[in-house]
N, CA, C and O atoms as a CHARMM CRD file, in Angstrom:
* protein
*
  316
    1    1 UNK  N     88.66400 -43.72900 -31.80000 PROA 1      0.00000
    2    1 UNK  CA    87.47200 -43.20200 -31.17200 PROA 1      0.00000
    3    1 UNK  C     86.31800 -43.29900 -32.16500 PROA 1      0.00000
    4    1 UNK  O     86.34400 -42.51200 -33.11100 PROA 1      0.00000
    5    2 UNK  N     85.56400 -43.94700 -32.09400 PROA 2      0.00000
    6    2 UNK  CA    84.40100 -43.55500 -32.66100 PROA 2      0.00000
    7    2 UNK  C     83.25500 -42.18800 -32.36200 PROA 2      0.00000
    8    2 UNK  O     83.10600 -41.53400 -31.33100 PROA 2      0.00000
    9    3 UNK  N     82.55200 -42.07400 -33.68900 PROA 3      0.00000
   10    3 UNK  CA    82.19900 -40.95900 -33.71500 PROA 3      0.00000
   11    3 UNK  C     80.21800 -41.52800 -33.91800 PROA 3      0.00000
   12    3 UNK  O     79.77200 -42.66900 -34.03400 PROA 3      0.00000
   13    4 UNK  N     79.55700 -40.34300 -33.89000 PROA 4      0.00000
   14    4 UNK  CA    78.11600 -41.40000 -34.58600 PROA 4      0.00000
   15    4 UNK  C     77.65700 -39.63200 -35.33100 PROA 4      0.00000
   16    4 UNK  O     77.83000 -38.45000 -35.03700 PROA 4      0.00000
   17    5 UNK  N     77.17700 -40.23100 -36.12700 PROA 5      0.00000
   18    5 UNK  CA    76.73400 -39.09300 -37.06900 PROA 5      0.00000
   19    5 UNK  C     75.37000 -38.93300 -36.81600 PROA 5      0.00000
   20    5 UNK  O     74.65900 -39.91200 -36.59000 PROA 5      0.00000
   21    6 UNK  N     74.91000 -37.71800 -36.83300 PROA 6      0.00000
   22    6 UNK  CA    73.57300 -37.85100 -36.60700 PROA 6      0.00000
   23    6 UNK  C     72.87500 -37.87700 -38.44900 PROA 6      0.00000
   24    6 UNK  O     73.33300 -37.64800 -39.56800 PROA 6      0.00000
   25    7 UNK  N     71.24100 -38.39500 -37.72300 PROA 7      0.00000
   26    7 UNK  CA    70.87200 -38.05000 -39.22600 PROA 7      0.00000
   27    7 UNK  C     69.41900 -37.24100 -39.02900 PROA 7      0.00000
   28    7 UNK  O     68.41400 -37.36300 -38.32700 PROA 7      0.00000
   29    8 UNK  N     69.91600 -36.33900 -40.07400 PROA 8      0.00000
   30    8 UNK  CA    68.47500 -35.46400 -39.53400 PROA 8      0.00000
   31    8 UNK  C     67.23600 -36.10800 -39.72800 PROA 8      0.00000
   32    8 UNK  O     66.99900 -36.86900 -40.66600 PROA 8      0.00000
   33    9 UNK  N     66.15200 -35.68100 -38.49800 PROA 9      0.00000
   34    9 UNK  CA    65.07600 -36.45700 -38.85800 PROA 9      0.00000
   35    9 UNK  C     63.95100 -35.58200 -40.11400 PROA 9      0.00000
   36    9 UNK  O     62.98000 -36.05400 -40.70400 PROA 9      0.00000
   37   10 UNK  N     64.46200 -34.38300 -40.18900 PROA 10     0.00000
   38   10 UNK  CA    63.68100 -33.60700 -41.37000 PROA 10     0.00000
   39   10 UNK  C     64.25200 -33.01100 -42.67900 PROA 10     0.00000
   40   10 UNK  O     65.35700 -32.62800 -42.29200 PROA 10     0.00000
   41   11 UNK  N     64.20400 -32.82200 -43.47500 PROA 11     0.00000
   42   11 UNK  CA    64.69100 -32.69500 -44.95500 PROA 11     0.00000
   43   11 UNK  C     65.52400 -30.81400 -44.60800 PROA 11     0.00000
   44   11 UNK  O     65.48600 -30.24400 -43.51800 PROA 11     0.00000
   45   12 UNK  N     65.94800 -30.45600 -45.43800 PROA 12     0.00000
   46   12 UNK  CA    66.30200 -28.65800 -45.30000 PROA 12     0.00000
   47   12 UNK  C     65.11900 -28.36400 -45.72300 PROA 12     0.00000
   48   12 UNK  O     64.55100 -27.98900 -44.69600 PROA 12     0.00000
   49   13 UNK  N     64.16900 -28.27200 -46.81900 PROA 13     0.00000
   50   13 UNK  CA    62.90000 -27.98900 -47.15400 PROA 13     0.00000
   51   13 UNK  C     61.95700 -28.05000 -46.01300 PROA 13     0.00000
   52   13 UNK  O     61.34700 -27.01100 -45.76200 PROA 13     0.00000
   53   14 UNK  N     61.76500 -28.96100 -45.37500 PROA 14     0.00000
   54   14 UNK  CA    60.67600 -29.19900 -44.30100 PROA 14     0.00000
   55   14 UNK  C     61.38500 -27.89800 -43.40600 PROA 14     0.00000
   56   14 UNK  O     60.83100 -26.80700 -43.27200 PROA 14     0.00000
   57   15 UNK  N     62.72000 -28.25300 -42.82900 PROA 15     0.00000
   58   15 UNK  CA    63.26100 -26.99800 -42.19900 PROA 15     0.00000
   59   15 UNK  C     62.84500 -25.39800 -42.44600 PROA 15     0.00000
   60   15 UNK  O     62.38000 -24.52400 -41.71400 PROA 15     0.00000
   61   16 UNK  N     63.19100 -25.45100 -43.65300 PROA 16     0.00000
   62   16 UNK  CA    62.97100 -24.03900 -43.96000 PROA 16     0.00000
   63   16 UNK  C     61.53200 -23.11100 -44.25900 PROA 16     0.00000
   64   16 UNK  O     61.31800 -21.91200 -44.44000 PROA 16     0.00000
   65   17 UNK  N     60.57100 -24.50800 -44.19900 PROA 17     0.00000
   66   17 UNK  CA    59.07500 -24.29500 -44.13200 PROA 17     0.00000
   67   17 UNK  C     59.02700 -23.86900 -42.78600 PROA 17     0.00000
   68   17 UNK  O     58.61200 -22.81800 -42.29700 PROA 17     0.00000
   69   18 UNK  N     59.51500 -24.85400 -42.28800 PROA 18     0.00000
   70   18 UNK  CA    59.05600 -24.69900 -40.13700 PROA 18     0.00000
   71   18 UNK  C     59.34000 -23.46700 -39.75900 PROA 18     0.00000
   72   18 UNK  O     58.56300 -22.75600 -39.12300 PROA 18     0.00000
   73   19 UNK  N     60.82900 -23.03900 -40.24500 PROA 19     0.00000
   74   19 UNK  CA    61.50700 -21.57800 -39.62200 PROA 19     0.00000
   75   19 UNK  C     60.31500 -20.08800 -40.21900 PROA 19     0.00000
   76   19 UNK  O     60.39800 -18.94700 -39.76500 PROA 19     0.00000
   77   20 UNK  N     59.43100 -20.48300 -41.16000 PROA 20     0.00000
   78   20 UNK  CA    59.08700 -19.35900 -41.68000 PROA 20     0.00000
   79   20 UNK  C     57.83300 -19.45600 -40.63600 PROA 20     0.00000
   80   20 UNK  O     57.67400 -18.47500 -39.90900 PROA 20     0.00000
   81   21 UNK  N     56.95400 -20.52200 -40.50400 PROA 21     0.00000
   82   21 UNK  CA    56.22200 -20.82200 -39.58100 PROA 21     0.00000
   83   21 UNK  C     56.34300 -20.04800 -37.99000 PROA 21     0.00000
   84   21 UNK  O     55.65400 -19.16700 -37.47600 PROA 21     0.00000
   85   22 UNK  N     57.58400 -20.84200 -37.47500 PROA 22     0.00000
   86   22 UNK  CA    57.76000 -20.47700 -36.58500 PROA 22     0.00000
   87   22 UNK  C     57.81500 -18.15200 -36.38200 PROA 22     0.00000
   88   22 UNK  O     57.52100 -17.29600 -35.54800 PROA 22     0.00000
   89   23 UNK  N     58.21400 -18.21800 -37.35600 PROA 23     0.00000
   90   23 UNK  CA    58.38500 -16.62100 -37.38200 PROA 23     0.00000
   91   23 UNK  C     56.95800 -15.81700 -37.34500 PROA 23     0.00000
   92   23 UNK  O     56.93800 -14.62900 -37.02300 PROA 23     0.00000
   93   24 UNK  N     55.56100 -16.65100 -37.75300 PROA 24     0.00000
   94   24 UNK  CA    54.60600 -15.69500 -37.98200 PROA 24     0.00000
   95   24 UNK  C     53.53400 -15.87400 -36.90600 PROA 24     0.00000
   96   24 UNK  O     53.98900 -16.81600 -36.25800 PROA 24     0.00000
   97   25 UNK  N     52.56000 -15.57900 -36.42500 PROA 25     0.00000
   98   25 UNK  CA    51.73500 -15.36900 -35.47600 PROA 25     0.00000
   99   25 UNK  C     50.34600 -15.07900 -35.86800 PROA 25     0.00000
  100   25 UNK  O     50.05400 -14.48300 -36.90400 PROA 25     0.00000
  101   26 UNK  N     49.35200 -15.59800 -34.85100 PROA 26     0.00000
  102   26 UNK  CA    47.92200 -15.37300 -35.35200 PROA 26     0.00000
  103   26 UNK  C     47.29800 -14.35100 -34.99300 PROA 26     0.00000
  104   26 UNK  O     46.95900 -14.60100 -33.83600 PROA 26     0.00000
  105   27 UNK  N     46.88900 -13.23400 -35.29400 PROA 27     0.00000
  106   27 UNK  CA    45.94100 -14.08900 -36.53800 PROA 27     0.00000
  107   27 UNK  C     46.21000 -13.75600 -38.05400 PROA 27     0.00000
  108   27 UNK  O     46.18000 -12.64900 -38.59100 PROA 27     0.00000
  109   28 UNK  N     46.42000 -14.70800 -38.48600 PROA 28     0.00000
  110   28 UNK  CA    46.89900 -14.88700 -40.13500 PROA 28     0.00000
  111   28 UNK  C     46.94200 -14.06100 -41.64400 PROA 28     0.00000
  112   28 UNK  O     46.43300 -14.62600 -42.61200 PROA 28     0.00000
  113   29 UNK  N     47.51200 -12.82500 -41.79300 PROA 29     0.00000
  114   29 UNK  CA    46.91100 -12.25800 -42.49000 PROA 29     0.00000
  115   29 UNK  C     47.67000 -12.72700 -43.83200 PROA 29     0.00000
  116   29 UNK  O     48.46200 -13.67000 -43.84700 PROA 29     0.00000
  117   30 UNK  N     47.24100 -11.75300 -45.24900 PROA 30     0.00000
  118   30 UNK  CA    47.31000 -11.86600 -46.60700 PROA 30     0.00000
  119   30 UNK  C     48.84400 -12.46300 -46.39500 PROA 30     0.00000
  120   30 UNK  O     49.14600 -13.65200 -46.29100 PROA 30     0.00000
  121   31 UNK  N     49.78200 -11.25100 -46.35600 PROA 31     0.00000
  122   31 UNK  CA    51.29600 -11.89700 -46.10600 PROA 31     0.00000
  123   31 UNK  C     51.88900 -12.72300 -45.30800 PROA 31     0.00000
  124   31 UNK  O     52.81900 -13.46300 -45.62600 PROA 31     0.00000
  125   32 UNK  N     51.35100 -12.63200 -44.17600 PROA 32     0.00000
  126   32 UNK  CA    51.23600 -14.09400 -43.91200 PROA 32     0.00000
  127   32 UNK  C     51.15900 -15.51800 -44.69400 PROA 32     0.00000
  128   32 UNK  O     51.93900 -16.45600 -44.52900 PROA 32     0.00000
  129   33 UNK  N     50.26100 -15.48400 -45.41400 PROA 33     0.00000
  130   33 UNK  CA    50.04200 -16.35200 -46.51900 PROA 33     0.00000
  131   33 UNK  C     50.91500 -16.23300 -47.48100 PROA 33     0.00000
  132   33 UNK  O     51.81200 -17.02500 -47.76800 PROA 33     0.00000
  133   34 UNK  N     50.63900 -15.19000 -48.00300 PROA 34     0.00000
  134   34 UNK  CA    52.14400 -15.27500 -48.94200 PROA 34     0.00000
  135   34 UNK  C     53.10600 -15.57900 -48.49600 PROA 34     0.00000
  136   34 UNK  O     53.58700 -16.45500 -49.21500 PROA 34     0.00000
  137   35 UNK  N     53.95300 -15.29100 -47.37900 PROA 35     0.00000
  138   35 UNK  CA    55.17500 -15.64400 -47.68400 PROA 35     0.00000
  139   35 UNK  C     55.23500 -17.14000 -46.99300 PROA 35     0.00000
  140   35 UNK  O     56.30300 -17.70400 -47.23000 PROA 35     0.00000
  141   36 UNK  N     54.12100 -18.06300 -46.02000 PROA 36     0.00000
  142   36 UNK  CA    53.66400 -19.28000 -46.51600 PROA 36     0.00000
  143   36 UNK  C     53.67600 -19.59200 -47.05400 PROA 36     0.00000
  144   36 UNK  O     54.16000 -20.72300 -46.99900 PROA 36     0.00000
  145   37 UNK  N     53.21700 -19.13300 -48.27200 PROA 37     0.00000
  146   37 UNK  CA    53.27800 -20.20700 -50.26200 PROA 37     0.00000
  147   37 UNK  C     54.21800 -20.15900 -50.65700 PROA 37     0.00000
  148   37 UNK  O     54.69100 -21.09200 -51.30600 PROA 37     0.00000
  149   38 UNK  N     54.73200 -19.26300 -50.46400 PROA 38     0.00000
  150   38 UNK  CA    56.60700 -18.88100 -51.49000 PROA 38     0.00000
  151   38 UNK  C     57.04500 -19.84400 -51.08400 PROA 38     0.00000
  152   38 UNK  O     57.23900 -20.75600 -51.88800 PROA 38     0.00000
  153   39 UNK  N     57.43900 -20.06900 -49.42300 PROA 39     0.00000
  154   39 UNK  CA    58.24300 -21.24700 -48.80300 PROA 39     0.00000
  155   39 UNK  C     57.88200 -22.48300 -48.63700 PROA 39     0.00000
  156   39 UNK  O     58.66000 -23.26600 -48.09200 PROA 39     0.00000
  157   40 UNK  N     56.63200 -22.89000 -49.07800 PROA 40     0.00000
  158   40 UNK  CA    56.09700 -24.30500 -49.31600 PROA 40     0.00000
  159   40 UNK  C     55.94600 -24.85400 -51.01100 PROA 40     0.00000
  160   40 UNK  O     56.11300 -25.95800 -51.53000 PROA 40     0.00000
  161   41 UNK  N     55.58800 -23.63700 -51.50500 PROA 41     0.00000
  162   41 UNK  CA    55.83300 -23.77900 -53.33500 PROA 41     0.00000
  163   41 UNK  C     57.00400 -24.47300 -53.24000 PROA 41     0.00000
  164   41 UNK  O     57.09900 -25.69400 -53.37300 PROA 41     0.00000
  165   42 UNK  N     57.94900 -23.67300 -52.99900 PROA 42     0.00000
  166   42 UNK  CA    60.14700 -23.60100 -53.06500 PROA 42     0.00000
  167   42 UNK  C     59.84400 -25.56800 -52.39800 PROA 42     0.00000
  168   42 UNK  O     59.86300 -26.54700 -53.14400 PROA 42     0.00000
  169   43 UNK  N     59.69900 -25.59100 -51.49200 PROA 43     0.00000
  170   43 UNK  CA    60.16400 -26.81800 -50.64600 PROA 43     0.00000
  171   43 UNK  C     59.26200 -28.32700 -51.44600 PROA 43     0.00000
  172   43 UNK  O     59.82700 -29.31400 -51.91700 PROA 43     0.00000
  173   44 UNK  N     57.70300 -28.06800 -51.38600 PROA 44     0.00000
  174   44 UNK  CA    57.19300 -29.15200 -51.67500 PROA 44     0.00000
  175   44 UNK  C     57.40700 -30.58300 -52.60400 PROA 44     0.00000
  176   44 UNK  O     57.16100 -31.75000 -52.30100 PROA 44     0.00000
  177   45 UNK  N     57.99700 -29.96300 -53.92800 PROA 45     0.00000
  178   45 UNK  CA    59.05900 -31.17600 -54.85000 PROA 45     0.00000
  179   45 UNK  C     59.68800 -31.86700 -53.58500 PROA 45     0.00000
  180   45 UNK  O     59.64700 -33.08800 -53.74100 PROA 45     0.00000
  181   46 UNK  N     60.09700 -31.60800 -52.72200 PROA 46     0.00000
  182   46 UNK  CA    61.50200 -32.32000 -51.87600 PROA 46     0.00000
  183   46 UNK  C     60.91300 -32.80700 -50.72900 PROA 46     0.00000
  184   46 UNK  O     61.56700 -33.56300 -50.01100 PROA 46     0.00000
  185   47 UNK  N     59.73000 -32.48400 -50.42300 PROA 47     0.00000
  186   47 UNK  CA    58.71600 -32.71900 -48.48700 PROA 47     0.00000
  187   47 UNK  C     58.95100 -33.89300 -48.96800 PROA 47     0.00000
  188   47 UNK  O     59.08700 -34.10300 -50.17400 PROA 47     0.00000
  189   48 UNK  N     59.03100 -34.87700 -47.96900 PROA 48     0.00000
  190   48 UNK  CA    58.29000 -35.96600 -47.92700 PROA 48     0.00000
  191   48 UNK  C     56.88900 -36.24100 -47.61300 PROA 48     0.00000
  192   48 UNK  O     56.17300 -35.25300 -47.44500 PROA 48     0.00000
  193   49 UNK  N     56.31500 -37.51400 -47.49300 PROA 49     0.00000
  194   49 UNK  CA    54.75800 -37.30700 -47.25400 PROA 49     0.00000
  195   49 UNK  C     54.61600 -36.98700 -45.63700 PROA 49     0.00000
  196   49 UNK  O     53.74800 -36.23800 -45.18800 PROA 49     0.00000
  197   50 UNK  N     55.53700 -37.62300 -44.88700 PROA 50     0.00000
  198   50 UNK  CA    55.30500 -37.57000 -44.20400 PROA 50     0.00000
  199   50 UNK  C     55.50800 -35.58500 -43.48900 PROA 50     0.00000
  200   50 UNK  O     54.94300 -35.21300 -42.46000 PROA 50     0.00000
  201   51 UNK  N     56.16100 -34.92000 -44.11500 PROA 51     0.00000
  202   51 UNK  CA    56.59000 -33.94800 -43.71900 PROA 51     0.00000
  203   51 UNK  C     55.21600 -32.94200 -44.10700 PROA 51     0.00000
  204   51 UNK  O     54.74100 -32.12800 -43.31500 PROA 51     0.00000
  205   52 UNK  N     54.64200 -33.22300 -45.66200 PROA 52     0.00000
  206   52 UNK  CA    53.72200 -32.59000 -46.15900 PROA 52     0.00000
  207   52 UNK  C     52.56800 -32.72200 -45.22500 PROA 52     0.00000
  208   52 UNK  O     51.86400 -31.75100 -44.94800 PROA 52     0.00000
  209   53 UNK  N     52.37000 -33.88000 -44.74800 PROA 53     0.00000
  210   53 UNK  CA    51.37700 -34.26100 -43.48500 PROA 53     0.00000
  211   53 UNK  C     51.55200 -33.04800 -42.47200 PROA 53     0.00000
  212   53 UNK  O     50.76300 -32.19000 -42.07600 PROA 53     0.00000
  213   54 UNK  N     52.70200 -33.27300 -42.24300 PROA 54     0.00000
  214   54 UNK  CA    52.91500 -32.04200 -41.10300 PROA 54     0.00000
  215   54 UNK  C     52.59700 -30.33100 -41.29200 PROA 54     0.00000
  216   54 UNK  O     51.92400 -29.57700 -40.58900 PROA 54     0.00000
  217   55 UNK  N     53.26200 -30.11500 -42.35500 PROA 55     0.00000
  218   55 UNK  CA    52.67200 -28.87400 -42.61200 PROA 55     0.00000
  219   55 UNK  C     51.16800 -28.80400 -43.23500 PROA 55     0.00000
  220   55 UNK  O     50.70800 -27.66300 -43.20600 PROA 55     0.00000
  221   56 UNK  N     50.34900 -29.74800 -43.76600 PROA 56     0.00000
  222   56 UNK  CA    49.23700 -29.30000 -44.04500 PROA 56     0.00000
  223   56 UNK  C     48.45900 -29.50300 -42.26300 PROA 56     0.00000
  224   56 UNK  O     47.57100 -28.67000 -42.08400 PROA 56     0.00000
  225   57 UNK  N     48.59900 -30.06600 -41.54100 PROA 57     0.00000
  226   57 UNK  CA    48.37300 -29.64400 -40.04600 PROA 57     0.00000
  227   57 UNK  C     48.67400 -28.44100 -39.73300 PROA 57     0.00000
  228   57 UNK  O     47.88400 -28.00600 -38.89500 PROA 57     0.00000
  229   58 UNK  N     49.53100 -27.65000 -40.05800 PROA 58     0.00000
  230   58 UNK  CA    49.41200 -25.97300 -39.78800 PROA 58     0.00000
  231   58 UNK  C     48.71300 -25.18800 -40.52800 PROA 58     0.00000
  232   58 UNK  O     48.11900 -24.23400 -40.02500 PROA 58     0.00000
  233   59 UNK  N     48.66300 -25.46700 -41.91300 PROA 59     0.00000
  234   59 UNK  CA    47.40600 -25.33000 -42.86900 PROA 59     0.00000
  235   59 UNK  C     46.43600 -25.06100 -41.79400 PROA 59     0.00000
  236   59 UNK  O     46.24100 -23.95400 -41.29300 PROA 59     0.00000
  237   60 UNK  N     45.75100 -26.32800 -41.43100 PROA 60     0.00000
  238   60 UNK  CA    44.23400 -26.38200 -40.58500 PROA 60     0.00000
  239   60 UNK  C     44.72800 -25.72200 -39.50900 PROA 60     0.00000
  240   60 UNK  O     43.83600 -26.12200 -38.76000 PROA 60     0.00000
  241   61 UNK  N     45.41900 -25.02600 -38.77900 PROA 61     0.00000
  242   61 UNK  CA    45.67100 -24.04300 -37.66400 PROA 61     0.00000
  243   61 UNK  C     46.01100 -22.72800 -38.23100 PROA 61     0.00000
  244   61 UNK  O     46.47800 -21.90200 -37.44700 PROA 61     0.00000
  245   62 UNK  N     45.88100 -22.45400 -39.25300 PROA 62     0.00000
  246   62 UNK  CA    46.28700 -21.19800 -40.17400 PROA 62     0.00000
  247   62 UNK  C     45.17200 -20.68700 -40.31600 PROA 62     0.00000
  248   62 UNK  O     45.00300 -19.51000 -39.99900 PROA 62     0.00000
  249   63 UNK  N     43.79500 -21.72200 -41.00600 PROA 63     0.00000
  250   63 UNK  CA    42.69900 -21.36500 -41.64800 PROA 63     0.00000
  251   63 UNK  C     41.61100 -21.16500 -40.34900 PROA 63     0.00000
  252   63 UNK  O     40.45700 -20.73800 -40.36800 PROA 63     0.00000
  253   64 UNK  N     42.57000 -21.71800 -39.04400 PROA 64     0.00000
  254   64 UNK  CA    41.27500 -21.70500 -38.48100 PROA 64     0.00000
  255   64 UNK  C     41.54500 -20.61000 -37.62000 PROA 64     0.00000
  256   64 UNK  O     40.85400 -20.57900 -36.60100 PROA 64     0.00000
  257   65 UNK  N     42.53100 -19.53900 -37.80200 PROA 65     0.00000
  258   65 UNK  CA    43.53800 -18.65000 -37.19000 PROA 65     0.00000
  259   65 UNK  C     43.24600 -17.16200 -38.13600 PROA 65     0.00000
  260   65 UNK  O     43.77200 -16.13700 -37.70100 PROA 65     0.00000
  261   66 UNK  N     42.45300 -17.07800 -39.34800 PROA 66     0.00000
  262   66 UNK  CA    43.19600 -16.50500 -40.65000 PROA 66     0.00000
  263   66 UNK  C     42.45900 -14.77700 -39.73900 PROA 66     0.00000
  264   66 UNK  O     41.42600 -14.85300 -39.07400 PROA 66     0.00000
  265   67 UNK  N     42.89700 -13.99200 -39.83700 PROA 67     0.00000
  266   67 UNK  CA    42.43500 -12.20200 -39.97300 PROA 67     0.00000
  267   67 UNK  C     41.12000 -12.33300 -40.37800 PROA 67     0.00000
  268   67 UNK  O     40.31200 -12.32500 -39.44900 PROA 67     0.00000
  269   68 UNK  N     40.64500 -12.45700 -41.54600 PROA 68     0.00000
  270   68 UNK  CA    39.63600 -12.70000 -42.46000 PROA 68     0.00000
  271   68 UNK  C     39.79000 -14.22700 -42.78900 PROA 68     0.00000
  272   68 UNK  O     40.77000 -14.89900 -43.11400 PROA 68     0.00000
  273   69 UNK  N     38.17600 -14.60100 -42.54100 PROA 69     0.00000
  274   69 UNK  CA    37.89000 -16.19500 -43.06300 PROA 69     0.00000
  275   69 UNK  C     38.32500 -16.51000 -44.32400 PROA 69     0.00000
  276   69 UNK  O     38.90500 -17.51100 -44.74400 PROA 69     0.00000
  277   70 UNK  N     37.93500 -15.44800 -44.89600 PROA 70     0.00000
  278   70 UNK  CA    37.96000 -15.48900 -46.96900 PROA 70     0.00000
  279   70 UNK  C     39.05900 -15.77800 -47.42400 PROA 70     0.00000
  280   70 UNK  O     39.10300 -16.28500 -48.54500 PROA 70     0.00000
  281   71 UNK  N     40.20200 -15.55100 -46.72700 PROA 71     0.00000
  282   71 UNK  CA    41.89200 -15.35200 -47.38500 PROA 71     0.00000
  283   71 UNK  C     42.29900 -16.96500 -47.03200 PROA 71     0.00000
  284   71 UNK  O     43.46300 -17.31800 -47.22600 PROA 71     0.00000
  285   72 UNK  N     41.26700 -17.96300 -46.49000 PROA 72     0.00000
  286   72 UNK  CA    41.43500 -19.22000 -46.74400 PROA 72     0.00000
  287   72 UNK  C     41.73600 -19.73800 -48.02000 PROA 72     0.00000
  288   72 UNK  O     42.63500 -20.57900 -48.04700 PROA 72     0.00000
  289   73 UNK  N     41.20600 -19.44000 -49.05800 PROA 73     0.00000
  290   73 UNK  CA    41.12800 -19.81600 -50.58000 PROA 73     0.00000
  291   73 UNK  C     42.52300 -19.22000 -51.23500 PROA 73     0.00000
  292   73 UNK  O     42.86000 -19.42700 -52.40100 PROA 73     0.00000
  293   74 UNK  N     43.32800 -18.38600 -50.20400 PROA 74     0.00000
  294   74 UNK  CA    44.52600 -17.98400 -50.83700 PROA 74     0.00000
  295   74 UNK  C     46.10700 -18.93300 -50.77700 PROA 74     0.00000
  296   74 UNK  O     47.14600 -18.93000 -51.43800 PROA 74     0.00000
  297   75 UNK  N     45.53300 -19.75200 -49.50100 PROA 75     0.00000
  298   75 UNK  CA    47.10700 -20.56300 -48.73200 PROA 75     0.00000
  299   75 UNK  C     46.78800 -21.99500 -49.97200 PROA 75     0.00000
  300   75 UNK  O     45.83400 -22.67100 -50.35400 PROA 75     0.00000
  301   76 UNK  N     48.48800 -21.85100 -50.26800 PROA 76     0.00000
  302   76 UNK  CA    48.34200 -22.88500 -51.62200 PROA 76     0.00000
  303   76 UNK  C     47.91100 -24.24200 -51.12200 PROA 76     0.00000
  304   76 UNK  O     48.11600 -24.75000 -50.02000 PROA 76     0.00000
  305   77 UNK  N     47.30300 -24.69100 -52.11300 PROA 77     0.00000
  306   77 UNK  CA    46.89600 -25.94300 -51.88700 PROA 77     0.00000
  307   77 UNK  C     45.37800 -26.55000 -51.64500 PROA 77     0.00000
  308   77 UNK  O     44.79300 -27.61500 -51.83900 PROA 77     0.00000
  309   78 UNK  N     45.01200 -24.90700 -50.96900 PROA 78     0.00000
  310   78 UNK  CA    43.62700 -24.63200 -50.63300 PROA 78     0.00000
  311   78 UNK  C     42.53000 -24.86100 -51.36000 PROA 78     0.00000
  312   78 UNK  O     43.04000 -24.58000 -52.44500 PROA 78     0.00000
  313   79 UNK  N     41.31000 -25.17900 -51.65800 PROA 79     0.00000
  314   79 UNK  CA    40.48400 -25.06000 -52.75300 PROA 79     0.00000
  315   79 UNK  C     39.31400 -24.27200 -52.35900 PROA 79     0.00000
  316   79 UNK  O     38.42700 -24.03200 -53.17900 PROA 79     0.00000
């Protein structure tokens, strides 16, 4: 019998970015962000580009989502 293996189309890092994502809601506050950075700090060595693409697209739905405008300058990566 043959079998077919799947192959994931996303890394565990990209995963474990998405699941924290998926858990938080707008509108965006401080911890929010934090625990955003913890789980993209942890993962980013391992994203691929194409994955980093993806989450900095929630980035721009985060910032444009945030409690306070100002706590933009806090989500890593931000300038």
């Amino acid at each position: 019998m043959n079998t077919v293996q799947a192959i994931p189309l996303f890394s565990q890092a990209f995963q474990d970015v998405s699941s924290y994502i998926a858990g938080i809601r707008a509108p965006y506050t401080l911890q929010d962000i934090q625990g955003f950075n913890a789980a993209y700090k942890r993962a980013y060595p391992s994203l691929s580009r194409e994955e980093k693409r993806r989450i900095e697209a929630f980035v721009d739905t985060m910032i444009e989502h945030l409690a306070q405008k100002e706590l933009a300058s806090k989500i890593f990566g931000v300038v």
